[in-house]
C-alpha positions, 0 to 999 in steps of 0.5 A: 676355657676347658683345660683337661691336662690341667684338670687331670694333673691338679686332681693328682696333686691334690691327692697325694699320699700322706706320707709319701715325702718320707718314702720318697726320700731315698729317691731324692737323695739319689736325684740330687747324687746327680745333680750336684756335681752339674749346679753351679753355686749361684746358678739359674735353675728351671723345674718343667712339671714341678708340681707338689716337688715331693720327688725334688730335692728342692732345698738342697738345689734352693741353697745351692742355686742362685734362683729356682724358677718352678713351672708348671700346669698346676701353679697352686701346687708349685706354690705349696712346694715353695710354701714348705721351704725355709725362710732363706731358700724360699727367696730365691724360689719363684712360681710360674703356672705355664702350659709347656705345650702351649695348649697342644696336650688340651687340643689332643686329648679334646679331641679323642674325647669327642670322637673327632680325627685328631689333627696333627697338632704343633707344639712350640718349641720356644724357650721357657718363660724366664730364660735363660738359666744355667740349668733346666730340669725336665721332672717326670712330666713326659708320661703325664702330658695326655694319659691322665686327662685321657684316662680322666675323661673316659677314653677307651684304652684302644683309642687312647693307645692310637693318641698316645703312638701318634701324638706323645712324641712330637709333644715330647720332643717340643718340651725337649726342644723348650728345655734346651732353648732355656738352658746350656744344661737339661736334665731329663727325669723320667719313668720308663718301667713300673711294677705292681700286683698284677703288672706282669715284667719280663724284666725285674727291677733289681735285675736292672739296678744291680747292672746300673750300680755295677757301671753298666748303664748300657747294659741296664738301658738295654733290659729297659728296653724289654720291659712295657712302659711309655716309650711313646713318651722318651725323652731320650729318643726325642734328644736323638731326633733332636741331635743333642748329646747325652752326658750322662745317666743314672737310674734308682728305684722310685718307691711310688706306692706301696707295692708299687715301684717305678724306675726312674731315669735321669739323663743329663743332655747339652753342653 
C-alpha cells in the first residue's frame, strides 16, 4: 500500500540535525512551563504526532504521568524517543503507529499527485486508540498532514495551494475532533509563522514575544494573524468550528535551524 504521508514524515524524522536536541532545549523547557500545571501526577497522557519527541519534554511528563501513550505515522521514530529514556519513565511509555486521519491525508495527496479532482474526503473523528486519557496532546502534526508528502511527490506550488485551502481544514478539525473525544484536556501545539533568509515577515518574532511575555496574548495573536504562515491548518480556528473552549495560550521562540526560527503555539482547550 502506497503511504505517502507516512513516507514524507519517516524521511523528516530519519533526517534530523544533530545536534538539534540541545538547541531545542529552551523550547521544551517552555512546553513543559505549560503543561505542568494542567498533568496530574499519575495521569493518562496521549502524544498525537510524537514522532523523534525532540520538542517534547518526554521525561519530565514520563515521571509525572501515569502513562504516556506516543502516537503517531511513523512508529520507528516514536520508539527511538521511547528507547532514550531512563529505565523507570521508560515503563510507562507505549508506541502505537496510528494514522490519525484514517487514510484521508493519503487519499488527498494521491490525488493531487495524479492530476485527478480531489473529492471531498472525510476523516474520523473517533477517539484515539487507547482512550480515554486524562490529557491529550496535539504536538505540531497540523502543517504536516499534506504539504511534506505534497512537496515529496512534486506537486506544483499552485496546485498544492488549492489542496491545502480545501482540504487541511477539514483534516484539522477531524484531529481536533479525535483529540477532545480522548481527553477532558487537549493541548494543542502548533507553528503559525517562521522566519529565514529570504522569508520576508511583516511582522518580527521578538515584536510578538515581547507582547506575549507582557501578558498580552491577545495582543500577540493578533500580529500572528498579519504574518504568512499555515492558517489553512489552525488548530485554534478548528476549536471555533468545534465549539470547544480555549483556556489558555502561550507562545516561545522555536529555534528550528540554524537561522532559521519558527513560533510556536500552545493552546490548552476542553474542560
Amino acid at each position: 500500500m502506497i503511504r505517502p504521508s507516512a513516507t514524507a514524515n519517516s524521511a523528516r524524522n530519519a533526517s534530523a540535525e544533530v545536534g538539534r536536541r540541545r538547541r531545542w532545549r529552551p523550547a521544551r523547557d517552555a512546553l513543559w512551563r505549560f503543561l505542568e500545571p494542567h498533568l496530574g501526577a499519575g495521569a493518562r497522557v496521549a502524544i498525537l504526532g510524537a514522532g523523534n519527541a525532540d520538542d517534547l519534554p518526554l521525561r519530565r511528563i514520563a515521571r509525572r504521568a501515569g502513562s504516556v501513550t506516543l502516537i503517531d505515522l511513523d512508529g520507528v521514530a516514536a520508539r527511538s524517543a521511547r528507547r532514550r529514556l531512563p529505565w523507570r519513565p521508560r515503563r510507562r511509555v507505549e508506541v502505537i503507529g496510528h494514522d490519525a486521519t484514517g487514510g484521508a491525508a493519503d487519499r488527498i495527496v494521491l490525488a493531487a499527485a495524479g492530476g485527478a479532482p480531489v473529492a471531498e474526503v472525510i476523516a474520523p473523528e473517533t477517539p484515539l486508540p487507547g482512550a480515554p486519557y486524562d490529557l491529550a496532546i496535539g504536538d505540531l502534526l497540523y502543517s504536516q498532514l499534506l504539504y511534506p508528502a505534497l512537496v515529496d511527490l512534486e506537486v506544483s506550488e499552485e496546485r498544492r495551494s488549492d489542496v491545502l485551502r480545501r482540504h487541511a481544514p477539514p483534516l484539522t478539525r477531524a484531529l481536533g475532533a479525535r483529540l477532545h473525544a480522548s481527553a477532558p484536556t487537549v493541548v494543542h501545539i502548533d507553528d503559525p509563522l517562521a522566519w529565514w533568509d529570504g522569508r520576508e515577515q511583516p511582522v518580527a518574532l521578538a515584536e510578538i514575544l515581547n507582547r506575549a511575555d507582557a501578558g498580552d496574548i491577545d495582543g500577540a495573536l493578533a500580529l500572528v494573524a498579519r504574518g504568512i504562515g499555515p492558517t489553512e491548518s489552525d488548530p485554534r480556528a478548528a476549536l471555533g468550528s468545534l465549539g470547544i473552549p480555549i483556556r489558555a495560550t502561550a507562545l516561545w521562540r522555536w529555534p528550528f535551524a540554524r537561522g532559521v526560527d519558527y513560533l510556536a503555539c500552545a493552546t490548552l482547550a476542553g474542560e
